[in-house]
PDB file with one MODEL, atoms N, CA, C and O in Angstrom:
MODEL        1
ATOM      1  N   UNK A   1      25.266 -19.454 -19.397  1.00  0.00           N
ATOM      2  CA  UNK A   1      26.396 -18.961 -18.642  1.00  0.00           C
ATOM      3  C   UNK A   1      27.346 -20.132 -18.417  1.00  0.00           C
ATOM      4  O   UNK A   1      26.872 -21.050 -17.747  1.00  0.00           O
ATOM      5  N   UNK A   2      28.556 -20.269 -18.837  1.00  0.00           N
ATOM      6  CA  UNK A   2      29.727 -20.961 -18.549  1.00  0.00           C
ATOM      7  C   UNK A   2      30.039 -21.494 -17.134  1.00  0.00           C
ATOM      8  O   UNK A   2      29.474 -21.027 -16.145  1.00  0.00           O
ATOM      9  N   UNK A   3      30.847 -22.369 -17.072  1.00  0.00           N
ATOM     10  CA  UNK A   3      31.475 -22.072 -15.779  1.00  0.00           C
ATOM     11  C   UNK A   3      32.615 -20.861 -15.270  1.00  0.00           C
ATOM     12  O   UNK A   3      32.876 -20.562 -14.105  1.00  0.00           O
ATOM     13  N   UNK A   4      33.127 -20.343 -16.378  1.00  0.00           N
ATOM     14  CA  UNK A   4      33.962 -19.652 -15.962  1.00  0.00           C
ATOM     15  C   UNK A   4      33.124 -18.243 -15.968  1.00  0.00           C
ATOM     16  O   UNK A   4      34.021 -17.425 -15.761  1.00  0.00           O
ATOM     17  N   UNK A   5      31.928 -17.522 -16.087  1.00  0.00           N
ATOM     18  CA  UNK A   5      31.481 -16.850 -16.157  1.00  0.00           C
ATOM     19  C   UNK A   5      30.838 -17.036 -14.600  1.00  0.00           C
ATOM     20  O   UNK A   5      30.845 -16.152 -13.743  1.00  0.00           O
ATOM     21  N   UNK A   6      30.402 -18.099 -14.476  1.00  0.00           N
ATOM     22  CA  UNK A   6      29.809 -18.702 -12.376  1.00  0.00           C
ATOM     23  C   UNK A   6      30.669 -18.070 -11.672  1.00  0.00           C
ATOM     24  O   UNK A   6      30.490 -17.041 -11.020  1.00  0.00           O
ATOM     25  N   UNK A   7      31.748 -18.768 -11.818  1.00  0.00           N
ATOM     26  CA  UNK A   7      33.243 -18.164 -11.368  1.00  0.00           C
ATOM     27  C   UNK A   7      33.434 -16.510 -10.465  1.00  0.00           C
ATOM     28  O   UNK A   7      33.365 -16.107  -9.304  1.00  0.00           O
ATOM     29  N   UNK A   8      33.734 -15.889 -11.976  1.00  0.00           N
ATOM     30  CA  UNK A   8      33.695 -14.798 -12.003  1.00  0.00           C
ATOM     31  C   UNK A   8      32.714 -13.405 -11.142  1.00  0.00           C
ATOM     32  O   UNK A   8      32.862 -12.301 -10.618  1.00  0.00           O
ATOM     33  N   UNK A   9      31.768 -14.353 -11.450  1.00  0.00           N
ATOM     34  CA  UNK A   9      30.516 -13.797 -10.865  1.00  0.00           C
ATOM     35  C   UNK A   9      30.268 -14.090  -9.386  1.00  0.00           C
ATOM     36  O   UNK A   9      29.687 -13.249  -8.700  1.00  0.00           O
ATOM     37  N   UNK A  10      30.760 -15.462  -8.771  1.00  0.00           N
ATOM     38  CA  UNK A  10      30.346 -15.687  -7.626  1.00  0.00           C
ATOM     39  C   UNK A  10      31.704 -14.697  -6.984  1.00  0.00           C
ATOM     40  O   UNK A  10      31.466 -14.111  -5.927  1.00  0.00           O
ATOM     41  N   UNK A  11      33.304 -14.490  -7.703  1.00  0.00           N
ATOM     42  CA  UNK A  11      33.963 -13.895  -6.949  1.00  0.00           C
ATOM     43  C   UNK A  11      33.579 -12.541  -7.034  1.00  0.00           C
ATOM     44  O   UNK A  11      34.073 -12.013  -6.038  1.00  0.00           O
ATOM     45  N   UNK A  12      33.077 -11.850  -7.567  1.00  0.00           N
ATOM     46  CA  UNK A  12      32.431 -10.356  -7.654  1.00  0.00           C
ATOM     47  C   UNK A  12      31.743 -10.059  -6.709  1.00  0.00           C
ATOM     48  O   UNK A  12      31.950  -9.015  -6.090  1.00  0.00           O
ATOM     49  N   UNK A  13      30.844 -10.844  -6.410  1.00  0.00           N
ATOM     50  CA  UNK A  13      29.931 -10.857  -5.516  1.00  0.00           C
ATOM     51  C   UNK A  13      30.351 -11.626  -3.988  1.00  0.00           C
ATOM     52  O   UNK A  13      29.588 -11.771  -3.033  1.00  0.00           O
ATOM     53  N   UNK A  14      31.361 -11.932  -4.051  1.00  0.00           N
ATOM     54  CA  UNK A  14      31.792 -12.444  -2.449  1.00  0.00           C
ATOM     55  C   UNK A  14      32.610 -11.367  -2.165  1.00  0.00           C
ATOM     56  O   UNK A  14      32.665 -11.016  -0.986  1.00  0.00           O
ATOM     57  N   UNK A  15      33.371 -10.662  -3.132  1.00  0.00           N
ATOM     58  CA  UNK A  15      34.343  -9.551  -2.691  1.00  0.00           C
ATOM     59  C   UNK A  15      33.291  -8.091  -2.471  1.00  0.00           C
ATOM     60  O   UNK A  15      33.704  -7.112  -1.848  1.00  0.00           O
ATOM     61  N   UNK A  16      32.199  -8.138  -2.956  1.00  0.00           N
ATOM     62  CA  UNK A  16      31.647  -6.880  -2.369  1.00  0.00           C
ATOM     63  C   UNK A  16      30.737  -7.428  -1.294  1.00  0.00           C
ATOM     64  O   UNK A  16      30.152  -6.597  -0.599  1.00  0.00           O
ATOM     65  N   UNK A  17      30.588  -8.380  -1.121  1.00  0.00           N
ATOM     66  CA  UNK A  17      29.537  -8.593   0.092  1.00  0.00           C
ATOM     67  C   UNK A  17      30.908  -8.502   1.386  1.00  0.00           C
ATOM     68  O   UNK A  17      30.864  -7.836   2.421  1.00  0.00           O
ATOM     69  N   UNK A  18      31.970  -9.328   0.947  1.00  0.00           N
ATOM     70  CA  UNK A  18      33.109  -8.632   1.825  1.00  0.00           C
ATOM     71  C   UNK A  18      33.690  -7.434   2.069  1.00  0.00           C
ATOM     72  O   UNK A  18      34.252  -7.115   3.117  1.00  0.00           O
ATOM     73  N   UNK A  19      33.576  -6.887   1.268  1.00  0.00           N
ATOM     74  CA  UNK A  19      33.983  -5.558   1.629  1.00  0.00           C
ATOM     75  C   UNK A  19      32.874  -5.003   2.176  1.00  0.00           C
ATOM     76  O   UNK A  19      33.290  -4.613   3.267  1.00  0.00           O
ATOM     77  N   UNK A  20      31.761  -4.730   2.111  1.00  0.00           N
ATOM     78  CA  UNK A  20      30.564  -4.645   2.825  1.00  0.00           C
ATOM     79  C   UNK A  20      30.331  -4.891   4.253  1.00  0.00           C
ATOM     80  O   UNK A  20      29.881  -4.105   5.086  1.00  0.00           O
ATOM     81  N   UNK A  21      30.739  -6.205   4.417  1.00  0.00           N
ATOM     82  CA  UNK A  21      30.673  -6.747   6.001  1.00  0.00           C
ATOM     83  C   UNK A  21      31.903  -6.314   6.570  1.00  0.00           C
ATOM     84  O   UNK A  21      31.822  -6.363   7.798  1.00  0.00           O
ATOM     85  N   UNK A  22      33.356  -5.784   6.047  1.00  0.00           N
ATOM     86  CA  UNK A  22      34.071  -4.933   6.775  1.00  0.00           C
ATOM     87  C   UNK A  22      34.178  -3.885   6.689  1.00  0.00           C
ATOM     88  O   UNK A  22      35.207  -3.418   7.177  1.00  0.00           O
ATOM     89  N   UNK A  23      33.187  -2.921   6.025  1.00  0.00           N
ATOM     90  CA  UNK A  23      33.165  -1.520   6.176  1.00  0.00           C
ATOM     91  C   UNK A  23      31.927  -1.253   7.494  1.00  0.00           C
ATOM     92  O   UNK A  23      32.027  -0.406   8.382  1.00  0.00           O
ATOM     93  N   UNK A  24      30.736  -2.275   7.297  1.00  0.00           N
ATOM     94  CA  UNK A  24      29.903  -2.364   8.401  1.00  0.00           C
ATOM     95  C   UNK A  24      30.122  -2.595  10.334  1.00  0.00           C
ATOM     96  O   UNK A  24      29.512  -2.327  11.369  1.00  0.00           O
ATOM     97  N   UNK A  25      31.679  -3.404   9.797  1.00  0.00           N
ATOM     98  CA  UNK A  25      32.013  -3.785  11.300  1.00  0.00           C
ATOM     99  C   UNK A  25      33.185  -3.595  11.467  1.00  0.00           C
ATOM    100  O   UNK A  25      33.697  -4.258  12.368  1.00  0.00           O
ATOM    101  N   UNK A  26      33.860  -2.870  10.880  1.00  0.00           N
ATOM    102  CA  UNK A  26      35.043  -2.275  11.489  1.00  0.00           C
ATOM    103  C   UNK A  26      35.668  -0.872  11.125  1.00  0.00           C
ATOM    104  O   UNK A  26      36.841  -0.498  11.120  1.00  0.00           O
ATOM    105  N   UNK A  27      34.366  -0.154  10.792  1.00  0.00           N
ATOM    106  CA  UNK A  27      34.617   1.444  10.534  1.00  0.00           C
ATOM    107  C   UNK A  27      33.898   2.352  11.755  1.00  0.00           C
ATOM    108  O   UNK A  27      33.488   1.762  12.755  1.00  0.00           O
ATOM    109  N   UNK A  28      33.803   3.355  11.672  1.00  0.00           N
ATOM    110  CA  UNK A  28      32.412   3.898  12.637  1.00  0.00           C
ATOM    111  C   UNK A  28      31.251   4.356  11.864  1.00  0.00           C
ATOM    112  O   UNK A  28      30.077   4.353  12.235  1.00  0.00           O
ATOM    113  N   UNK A  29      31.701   4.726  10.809  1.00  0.00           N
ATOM    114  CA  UNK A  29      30.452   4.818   9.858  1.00  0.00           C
ATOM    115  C   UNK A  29      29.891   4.026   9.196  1.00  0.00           C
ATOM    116  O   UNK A  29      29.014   4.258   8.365  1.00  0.00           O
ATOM    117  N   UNK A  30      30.505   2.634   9.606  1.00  0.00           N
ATOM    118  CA  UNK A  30      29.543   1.290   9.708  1.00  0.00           C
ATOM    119  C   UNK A  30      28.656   1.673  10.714  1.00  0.00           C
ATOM    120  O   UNK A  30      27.711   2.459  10.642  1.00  0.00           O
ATOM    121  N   UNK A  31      29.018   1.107  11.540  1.00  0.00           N
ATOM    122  CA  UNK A  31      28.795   1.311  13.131  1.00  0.00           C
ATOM    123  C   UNK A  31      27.309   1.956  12.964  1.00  0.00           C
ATOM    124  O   UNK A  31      26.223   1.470  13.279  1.00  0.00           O
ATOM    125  N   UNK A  32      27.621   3.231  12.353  1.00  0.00           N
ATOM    126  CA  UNK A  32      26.567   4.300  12.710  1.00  0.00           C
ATOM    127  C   UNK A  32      25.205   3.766  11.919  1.00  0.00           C
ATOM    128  O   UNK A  32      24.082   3.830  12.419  1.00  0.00           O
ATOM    129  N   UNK A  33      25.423   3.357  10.916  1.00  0.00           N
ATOM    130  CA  UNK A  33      24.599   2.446   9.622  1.00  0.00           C
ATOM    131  C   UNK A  33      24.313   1.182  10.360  1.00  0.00           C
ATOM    132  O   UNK A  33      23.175   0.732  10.223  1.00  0.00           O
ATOM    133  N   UNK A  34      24.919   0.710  10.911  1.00  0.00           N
ATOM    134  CA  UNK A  34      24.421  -0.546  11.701  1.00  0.00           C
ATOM    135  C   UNK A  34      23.076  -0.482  12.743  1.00  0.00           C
ATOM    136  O   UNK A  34      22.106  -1.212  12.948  1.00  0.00           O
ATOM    137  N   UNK A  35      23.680   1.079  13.392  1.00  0.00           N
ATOM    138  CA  UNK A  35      22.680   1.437  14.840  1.00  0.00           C
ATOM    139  C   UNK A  35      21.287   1.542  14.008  1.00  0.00           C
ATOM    140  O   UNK A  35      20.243   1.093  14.483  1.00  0.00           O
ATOM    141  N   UNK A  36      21.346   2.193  12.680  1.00  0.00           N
ATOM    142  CA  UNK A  36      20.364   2.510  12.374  1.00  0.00           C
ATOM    143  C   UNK A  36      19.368   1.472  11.352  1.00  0.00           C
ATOM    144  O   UNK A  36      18.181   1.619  11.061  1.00  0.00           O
ATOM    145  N   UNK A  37      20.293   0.422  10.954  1.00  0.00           N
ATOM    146  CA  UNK A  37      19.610  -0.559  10.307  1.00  0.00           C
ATOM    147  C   UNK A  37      19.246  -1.514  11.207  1.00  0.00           C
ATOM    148  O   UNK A  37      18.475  -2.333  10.706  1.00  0.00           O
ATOM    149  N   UNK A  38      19.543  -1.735  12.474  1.00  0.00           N
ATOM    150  CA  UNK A  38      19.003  -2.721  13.631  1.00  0.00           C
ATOM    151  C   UNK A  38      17.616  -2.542  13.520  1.00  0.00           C
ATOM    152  O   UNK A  38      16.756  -3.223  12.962  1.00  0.00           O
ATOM    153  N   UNK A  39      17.547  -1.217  14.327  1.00  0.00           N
ATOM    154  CA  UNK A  39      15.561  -1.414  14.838  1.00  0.00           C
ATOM    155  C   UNK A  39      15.133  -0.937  13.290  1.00  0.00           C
ATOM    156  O   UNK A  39      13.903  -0.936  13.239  1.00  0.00           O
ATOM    157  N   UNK A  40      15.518  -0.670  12.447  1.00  0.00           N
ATOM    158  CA  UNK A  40      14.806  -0.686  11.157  1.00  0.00           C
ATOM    159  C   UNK A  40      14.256  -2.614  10.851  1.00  0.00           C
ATOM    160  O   UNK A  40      13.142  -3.122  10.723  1.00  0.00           O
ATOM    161  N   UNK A  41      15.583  -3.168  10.835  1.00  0.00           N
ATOM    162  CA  UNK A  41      14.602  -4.193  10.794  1.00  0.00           C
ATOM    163  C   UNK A  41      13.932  -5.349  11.995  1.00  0.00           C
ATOM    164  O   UNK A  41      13.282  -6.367  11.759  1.00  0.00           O
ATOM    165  N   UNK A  42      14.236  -4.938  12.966  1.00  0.00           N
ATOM    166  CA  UNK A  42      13.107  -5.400  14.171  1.00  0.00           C
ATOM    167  C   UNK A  42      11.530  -5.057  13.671  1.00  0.00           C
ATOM    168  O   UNK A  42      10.506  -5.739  13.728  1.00  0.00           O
ATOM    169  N   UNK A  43      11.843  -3.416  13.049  1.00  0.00           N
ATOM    170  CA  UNK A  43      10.155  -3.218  12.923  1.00  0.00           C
ATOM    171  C   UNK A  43       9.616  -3.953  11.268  1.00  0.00           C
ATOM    172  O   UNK A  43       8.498  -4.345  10.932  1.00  0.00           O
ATOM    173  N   UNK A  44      10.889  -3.924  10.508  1.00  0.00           N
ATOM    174  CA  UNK A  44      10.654  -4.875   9.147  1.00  0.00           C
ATOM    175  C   UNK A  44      10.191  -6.457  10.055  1.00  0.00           C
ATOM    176  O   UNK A  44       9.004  -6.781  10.025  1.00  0.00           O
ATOM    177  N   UNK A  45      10.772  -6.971  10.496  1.00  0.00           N
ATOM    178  CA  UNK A  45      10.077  -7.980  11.042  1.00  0.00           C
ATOM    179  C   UNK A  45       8.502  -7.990  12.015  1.00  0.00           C
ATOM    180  O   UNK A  45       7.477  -8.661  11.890  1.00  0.00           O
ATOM    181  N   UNK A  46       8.798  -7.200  12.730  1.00  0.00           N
ATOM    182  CA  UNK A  46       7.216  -6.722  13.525  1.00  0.00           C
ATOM    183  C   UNK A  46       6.276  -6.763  12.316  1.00  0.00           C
ATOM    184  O   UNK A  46       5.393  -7.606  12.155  1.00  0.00           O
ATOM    185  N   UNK A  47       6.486  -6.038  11.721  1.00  0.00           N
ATOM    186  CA  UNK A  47       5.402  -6.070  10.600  1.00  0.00           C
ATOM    187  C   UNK A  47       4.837  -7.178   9.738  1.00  0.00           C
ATOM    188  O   UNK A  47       3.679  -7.535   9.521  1.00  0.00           O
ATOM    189  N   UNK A  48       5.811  -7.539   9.386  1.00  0.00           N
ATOM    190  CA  UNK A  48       5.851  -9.432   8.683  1.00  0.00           C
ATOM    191  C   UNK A  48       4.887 -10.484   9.576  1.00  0.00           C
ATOM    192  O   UNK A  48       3.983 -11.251   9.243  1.00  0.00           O
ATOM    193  N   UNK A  49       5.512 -10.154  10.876  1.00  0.00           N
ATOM    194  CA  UNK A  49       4.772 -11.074  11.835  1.00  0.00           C
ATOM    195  C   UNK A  49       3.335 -10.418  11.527  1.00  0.00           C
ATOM    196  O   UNK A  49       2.516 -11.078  10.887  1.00  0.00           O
ATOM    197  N   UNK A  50       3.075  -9.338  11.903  1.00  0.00           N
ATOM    198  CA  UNK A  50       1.626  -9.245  11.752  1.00  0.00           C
ATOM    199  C   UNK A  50       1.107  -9.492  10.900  1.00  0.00           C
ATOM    200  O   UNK A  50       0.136 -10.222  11.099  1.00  0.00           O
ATOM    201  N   UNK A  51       1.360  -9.111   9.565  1.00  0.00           N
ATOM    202  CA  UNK A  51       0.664  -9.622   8.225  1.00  0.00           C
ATOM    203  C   UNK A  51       0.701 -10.556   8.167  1.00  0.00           C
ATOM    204  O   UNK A  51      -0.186 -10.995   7.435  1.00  0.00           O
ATOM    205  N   UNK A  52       1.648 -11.665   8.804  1.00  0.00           N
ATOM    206  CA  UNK A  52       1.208 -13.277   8.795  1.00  0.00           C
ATOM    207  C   UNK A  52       0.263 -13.472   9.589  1.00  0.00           C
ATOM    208  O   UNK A  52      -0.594 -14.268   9.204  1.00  0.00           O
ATOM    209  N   UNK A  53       0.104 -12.890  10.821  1.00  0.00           N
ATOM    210  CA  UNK A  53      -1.103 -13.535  11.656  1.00  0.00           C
ATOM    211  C   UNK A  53      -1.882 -12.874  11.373  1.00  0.00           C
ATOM    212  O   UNK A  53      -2.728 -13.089  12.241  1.00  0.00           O
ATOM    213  N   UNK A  54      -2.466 -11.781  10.405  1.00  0.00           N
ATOM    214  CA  UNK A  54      -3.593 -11.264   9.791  1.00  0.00           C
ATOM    215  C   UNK A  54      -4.093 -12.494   8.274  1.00  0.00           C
ATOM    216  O   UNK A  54      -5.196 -12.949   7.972  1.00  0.00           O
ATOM    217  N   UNK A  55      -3.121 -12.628   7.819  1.00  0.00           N
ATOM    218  CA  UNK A  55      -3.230 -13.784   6.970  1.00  0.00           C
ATOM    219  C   UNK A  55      -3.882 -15.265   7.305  1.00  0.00           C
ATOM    220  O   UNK A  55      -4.830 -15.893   6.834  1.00  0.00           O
ATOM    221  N   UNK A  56      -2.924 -15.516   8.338  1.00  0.00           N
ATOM    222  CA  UNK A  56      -3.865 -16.838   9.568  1.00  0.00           C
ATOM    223  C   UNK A  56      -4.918 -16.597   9.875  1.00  0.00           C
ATOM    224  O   UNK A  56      -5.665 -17.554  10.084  1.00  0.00           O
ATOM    225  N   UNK A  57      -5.304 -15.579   9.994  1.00  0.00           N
ATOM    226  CA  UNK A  57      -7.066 -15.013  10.333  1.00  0.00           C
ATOM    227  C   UNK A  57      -7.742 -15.184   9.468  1.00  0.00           C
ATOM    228  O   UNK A  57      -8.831 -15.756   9.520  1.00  0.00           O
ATOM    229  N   UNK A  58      -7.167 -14.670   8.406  1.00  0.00           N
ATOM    230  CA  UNK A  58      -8.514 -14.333   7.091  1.00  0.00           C
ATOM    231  C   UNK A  58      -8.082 -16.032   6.436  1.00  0.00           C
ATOM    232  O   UNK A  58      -9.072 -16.474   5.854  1.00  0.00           O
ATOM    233  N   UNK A  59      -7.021 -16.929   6.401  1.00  0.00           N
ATOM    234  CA  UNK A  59      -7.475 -18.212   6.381  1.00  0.00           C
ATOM    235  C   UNK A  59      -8.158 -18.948   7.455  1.00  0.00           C
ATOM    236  O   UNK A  59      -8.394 -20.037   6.932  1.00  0.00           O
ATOM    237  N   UNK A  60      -8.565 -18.973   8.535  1.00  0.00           N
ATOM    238  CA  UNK A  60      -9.307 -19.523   9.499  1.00  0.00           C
ATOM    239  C   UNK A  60     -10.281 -19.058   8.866  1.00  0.00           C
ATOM    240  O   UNK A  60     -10.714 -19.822   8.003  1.00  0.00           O
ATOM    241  N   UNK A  61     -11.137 -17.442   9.033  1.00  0.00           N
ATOM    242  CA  UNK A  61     -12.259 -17.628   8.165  1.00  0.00           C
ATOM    243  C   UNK A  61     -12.891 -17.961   7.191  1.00  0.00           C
ATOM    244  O   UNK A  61     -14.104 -18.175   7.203  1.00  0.00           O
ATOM    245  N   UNK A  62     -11.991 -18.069   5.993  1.00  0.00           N
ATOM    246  CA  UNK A  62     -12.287 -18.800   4.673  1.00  0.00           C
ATOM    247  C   UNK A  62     -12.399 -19.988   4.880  1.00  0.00           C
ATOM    248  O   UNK A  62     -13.183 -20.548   4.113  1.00  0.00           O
ATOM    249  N   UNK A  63     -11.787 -20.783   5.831  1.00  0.00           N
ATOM    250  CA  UNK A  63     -12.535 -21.781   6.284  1.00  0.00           C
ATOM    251  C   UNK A  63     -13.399 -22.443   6.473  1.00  0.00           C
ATOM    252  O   UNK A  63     -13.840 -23.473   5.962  1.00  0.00           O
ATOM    253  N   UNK A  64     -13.911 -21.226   8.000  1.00  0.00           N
ATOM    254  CA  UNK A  64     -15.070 -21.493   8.487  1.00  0.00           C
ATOM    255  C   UNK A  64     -16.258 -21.181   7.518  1.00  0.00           C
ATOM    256  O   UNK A  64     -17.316 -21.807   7.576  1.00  0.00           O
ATOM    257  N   UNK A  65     -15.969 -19.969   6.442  1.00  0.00           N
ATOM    258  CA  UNK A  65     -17.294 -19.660   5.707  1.00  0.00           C
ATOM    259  C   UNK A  65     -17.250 -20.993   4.894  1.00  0.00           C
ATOM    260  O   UNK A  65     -18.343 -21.558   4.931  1.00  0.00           O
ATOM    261  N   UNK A  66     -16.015 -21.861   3.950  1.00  0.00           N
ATOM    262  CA  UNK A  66     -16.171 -22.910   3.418  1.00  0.00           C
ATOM    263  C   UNK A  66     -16.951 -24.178   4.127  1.00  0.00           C
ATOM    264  O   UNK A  66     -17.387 -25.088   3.422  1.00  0.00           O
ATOM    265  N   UNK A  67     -17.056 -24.185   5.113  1.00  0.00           N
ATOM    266  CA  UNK A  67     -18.342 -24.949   6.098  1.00  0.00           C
ATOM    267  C   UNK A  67     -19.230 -24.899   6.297  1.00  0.00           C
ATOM    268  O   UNK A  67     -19.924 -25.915   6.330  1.00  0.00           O
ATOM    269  N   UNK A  68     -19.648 -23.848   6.511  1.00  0.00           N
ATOM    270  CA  UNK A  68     -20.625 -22.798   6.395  1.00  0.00           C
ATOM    271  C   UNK A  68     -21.716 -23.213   5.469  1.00  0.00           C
ATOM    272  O   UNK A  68     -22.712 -23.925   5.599  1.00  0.00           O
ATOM    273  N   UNK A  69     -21.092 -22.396   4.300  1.00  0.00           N
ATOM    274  CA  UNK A  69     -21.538 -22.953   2.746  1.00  0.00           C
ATOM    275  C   UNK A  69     -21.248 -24.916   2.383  1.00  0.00           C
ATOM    276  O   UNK A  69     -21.688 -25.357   1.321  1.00  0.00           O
ATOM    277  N   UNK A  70     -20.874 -25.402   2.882  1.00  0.00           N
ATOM    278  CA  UNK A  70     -21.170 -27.083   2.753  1.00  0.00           C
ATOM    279  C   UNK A  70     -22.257 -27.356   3.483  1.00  0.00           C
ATOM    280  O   UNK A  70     -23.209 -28.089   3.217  1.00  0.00           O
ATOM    281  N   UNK A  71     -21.999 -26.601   4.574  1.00  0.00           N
ATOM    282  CA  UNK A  71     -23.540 -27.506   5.765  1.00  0.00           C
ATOM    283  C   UNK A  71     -25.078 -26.528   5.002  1.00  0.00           C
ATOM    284  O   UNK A  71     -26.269 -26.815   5.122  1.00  0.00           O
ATOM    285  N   UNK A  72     -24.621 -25.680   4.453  1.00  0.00           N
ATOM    286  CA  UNK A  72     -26.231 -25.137   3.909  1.00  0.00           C
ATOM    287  C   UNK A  72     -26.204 -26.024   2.643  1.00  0.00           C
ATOM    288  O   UNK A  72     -27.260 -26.630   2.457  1.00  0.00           O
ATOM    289  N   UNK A  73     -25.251 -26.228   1.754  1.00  0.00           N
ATOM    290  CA  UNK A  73     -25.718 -26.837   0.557  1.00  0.00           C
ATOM    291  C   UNK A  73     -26.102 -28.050   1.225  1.00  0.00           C
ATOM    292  O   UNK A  73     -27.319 -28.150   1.383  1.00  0.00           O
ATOM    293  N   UNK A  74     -25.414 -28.988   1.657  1.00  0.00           N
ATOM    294  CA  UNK A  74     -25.875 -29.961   2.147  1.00  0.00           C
ATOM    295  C   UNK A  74     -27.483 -29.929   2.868  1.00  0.00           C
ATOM    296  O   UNK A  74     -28.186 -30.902   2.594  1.00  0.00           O
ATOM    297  N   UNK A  75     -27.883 -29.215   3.469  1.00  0.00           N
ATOM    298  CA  UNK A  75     -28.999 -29.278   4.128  1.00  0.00           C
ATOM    299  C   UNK A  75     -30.327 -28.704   2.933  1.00  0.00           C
ATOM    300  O   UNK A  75     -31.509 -29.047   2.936  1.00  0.00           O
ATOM    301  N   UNK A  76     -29.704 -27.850   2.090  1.00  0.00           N
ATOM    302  CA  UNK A  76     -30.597 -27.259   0.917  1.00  0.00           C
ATOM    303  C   UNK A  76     -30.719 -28.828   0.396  1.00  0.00           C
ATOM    304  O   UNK A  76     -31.836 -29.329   0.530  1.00  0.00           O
ATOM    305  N   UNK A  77     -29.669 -29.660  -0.192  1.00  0.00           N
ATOM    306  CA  UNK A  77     -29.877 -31.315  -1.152  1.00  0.00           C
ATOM    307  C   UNK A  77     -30.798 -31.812  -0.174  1.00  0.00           C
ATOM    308  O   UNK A  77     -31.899 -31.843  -0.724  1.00  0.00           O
ATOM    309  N   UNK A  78     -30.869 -32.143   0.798  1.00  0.00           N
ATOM    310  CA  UNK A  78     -31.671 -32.999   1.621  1.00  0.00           C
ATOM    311  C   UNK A  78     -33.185 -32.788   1.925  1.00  0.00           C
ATOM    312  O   UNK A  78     -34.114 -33.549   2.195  1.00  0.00           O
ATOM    313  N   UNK A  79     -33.012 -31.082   1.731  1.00  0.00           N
ATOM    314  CA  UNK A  79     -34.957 -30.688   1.354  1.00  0.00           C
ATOM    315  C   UNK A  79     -35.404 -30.704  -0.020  1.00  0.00           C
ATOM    316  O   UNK A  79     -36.582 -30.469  -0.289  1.00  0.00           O
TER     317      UNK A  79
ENDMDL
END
């Protein structure tokens, strides 16, 4: 891809993300799309959070079982 093809492309894409962010905030049928994409993503985030701290869990235990399994091998070499 060229530079003048970057160009082109980055202005395509700044003029619809602009037109986007002023149909969202200064129409009412933004507005109305707005009310409803808010707590849509509060709960897109709620969720994220949890699957990360379900993730933090099941790495703490892989952990602890990786210890686990060292202190038995270790104690199995020593008998």
């Amino acid at each position: 891809m060229d530079d003048r093809s970057r160009v082109l492309t980055a202005a395509c894409v700044g003029a619809v993300l602009g037109g986007l962010w002023g149909w969202l905030y200064l129409t009412t049928n933004g507005g109305t799309v707005r009310s409803h994409i808010g707590p849509a993503l509060d709960r897109f985030t709620d969720e994220i959070k949890a699957a990360r701290a379900t993730a933090d869990k099941a790495g703490a235990a892989l952990a602890d079982a990786r210890k686990l399994l060292d202190d038995v091998g270790n104690i199995r070499a020593r008998a």
